[in-house]
Structure formats: structure tokens, C-alpha cells
C-alpha positions in Angstrom: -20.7 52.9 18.6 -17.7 53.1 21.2 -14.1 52.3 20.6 -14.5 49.9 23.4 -17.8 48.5 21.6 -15.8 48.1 18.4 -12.9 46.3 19.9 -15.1 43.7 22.0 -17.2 43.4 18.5 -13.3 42.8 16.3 -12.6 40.2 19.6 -15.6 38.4 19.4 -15.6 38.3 15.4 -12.0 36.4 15.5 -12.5 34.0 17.9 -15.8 32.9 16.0 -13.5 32.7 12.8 -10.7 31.0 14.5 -13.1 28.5 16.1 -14.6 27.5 12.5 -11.1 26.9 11.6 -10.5 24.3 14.5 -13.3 22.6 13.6 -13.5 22.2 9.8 -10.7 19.8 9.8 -8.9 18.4 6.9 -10.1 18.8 3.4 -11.9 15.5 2.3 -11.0 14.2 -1.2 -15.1 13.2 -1.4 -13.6 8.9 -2.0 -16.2 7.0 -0.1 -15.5 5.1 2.9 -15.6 0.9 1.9 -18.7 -0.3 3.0 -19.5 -3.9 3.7 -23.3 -4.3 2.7 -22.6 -7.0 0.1 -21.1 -9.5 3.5 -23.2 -12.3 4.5 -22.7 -13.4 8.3 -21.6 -16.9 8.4 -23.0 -19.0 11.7 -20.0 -21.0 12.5 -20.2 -23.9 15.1 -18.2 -22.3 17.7 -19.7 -20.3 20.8 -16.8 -17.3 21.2 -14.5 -15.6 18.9 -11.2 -14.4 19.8 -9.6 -11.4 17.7 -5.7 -11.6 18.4 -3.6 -9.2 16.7 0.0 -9.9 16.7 0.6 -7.3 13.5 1.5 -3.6 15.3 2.0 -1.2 12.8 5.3 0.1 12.7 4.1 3.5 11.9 7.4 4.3 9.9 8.7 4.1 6.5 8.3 1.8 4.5 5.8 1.1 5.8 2.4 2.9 5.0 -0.5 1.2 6.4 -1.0 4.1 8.8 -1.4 6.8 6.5 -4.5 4.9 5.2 -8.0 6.6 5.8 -9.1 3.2 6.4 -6.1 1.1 7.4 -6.2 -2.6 6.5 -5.9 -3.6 10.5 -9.0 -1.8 10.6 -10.9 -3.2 7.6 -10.2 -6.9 9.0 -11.5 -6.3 12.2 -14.7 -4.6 10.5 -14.9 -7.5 8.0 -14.4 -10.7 11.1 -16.8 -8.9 13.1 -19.7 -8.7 10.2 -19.1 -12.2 8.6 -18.1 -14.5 11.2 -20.4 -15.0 13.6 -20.2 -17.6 16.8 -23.3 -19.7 16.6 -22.0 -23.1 18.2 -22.9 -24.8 21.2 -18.9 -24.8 22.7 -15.7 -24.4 21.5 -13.9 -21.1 20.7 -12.3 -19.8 17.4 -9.1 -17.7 17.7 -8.4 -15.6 14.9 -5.1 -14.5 14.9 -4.4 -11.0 12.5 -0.4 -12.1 11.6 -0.1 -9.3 9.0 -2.0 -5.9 7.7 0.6 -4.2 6.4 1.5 -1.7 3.4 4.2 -0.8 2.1 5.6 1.7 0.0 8.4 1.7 -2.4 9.6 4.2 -4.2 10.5 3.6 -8.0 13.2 5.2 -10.2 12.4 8.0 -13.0 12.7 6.9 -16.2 16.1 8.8 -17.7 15.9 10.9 -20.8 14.6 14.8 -21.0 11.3 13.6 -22.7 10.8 12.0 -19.7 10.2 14.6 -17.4 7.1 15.5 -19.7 4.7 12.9 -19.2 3.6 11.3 -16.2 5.7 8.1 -14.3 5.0 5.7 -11.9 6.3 7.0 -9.4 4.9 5.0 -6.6 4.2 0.8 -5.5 2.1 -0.1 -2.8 2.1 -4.0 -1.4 -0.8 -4.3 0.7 -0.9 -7.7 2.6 -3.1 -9.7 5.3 -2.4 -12.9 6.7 -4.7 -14.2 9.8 -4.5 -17.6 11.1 -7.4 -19.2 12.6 -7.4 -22.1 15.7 -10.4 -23.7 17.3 -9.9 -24.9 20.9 -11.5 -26.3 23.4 -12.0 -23.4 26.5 -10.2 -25.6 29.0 -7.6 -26.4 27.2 -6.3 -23.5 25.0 -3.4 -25.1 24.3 -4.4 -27.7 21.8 -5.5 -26.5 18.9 -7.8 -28.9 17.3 -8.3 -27.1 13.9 -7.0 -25.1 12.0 -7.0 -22.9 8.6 -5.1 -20.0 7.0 -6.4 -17.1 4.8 -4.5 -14.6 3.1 -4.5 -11.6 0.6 -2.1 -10.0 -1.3 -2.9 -6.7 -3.3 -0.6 -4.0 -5.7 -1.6 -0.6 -6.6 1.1 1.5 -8.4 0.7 5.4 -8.5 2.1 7.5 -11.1 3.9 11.0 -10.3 1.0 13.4 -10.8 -1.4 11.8 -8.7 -3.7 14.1 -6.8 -4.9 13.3 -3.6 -8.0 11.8 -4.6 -6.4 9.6 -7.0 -4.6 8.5 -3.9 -7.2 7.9 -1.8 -9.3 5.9 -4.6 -5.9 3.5 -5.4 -6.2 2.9 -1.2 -9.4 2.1 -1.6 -9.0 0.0 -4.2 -6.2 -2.1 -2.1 -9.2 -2.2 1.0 -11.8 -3.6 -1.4 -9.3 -6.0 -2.9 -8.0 -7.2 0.5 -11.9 -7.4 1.8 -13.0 -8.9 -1.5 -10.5 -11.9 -1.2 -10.6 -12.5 2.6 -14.5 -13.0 2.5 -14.1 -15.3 -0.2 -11.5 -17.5 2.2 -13.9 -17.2 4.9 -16.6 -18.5 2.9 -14.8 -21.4 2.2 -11.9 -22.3 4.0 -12.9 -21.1 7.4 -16.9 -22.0 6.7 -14.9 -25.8 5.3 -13.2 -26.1 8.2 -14.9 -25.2 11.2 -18.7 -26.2 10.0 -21.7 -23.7 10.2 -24.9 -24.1 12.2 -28.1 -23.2 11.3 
């Protein structure tokens, strides 16, 4: 083989390696994705549904949200757009997404030398949705003629020598807790409220 050969062979061997490395992307801690199989679609007697989010993550400290494989924001638009479905003649529901936050606060080591030798919480995590919900008529957006409220709050703490698949299993936990409590609202406040059709 040529010395030219060789060097188009080294050339054509790195940019193979260097491509694989591009597209691997980030290591995945092998912590499911939340899945919403166990939702049930409610028909509610409305004909349109409005998502309005008035919650932008910050994207800073303290707040965490966005650091979330599956933010919160994104789990309640997953979860509105399975269970609540418009099956009404007229009318249109707003849903309004008020909060889908998370934040983090750090928490103080505990003092003493025996201390540094076990394991600490280290971490709190306040995970919180609040969406309101409005039914008007489409001329008149204005007057709201019902409404209801539905909200979650959720704490995870994480101690100091958490890996990061303990981390993404505590944010999971926070998802399914948040999903978990707002179905249950719209089961029954929202399905109370508003009324279902067949």
C-alpha cells in the first residue's frame, strides 16, 4: 500500500470515528420516559379547547424545571391533550397553564466530622402546576361563564451521593405525581363542572 493510500485510509477512519461521536449523544441513565396509558379521554360538552400558557420558564436558578428530561410544561400539555377531549355541540374551554415550575433549593450540611461519612440530603425539589379553566361562549370571549381550578403540588428531596439515575427516577417521580393528581382533578372537578357527553 502507498503512503498516500495509507493517509486517505487514517482520514477516512477518523472522520467515521468522529461522526459516531456526533451522533451517539448523551449517555441515557436507562429511567423510562412517563407514559400515559392508564388516562381515560373524557368527552366534555364543549366543541374547542384552548391551551394558554401564561408560565415561561425562567430557565435560571432556582428554578429547575428545564433541566427536566420531561419538563412538567410538557407533561401537562401531553396529559390535556389525551384526557380532555371537546365533544360538545358549542362553547369553548380555555385552559389556562398558570404554573409548571420546579425549583431547587439547596439545603445545609449537617455539621460534625461524622457527618461527612454518610450520605445528606443535599437537595429539595418543589414541583408545582396550577391551570385554570374558563368556558365561553365564541362570540363573546370575554364572559366567562364557568369556571374551575386544578392544582398539584409535589416534593422530592435528594441526598448528596445521588447518581444520575437516581436523579432522573426522583424527576420522574415528581412527573407521575403531578400527572397522577391533575387527572384525578380533571376527572372530577373539570368533568363536575363543565358536563361530559356521550
Amino acid at each position: 500500500m502507498t503512503t498516500g493510500k495509507i493517509r486517505s485510509l487514517i482520514m477516512c477512519v477518523g472522520a467515521a470515528a468522529l461522526l459516531t461521536a456526533c451522533t451517539d449523544g448523551p449517555p441515557q441513565s436507562g429511567v423510562p420516559d412517563i407514559t400515559l396509558a392508564q388516562v381515560q379521554p373524557i368527552n366534555l360538552n364543549v366543541s374547542r379547547i384552548e391551551v394558554v400558557d401564561k408560565y415561561v420558564p425562567p430557565m435560571k436558578s432556582p428554578n429547575y424545571d428545564h433541566m427536566f428530561r420531561q419538563p412538567p410544561l410538557t407533561v401537562t400539555h401531553s396529559l390535556i391533550n389525551k384526557q380532555l377531549v371537546a365533544g360538545g355541540p358549542e362553547k369553548v374551554l380555555r385552559v389556562i397553564v398558570d404554573d409548571a415550575s420546579v425549583i431547587r433549593t439547596d439545603l445545609s450540611a449537617p455539621d460534625g466530622f461524622f457527618s461527612s461519612l454518610t450520605p445528606h440530603p443535599s437537595e429539595r425539589y418543589h414541583a408545582r402546576v396550577a391551570i385554570r379553566f374558563e368556558m365561553v361562549n365564541a362570540d363573546a370571549p370575554d364572559v366567562v361563564l364557568a369556571h374551575a381550578e386544578v392544582s398539584s403540588d409535589r416534593e422530592k428531596t435528594i441526598y448528596d451521593d445521588a447518581s444520575p439515575a437516581d436523579r432522573d427516577a426522583a424527576f420522574l417521580d415528581l412527573d407521575e405525581g403531578l400527572v397522577s393528581d391533575l387527572s384525578s382533578g380533571f376527572s372530577t372537578v373539570v368533568k363536575r363542572t363543565f358536563g361530559t357527553v356521550n
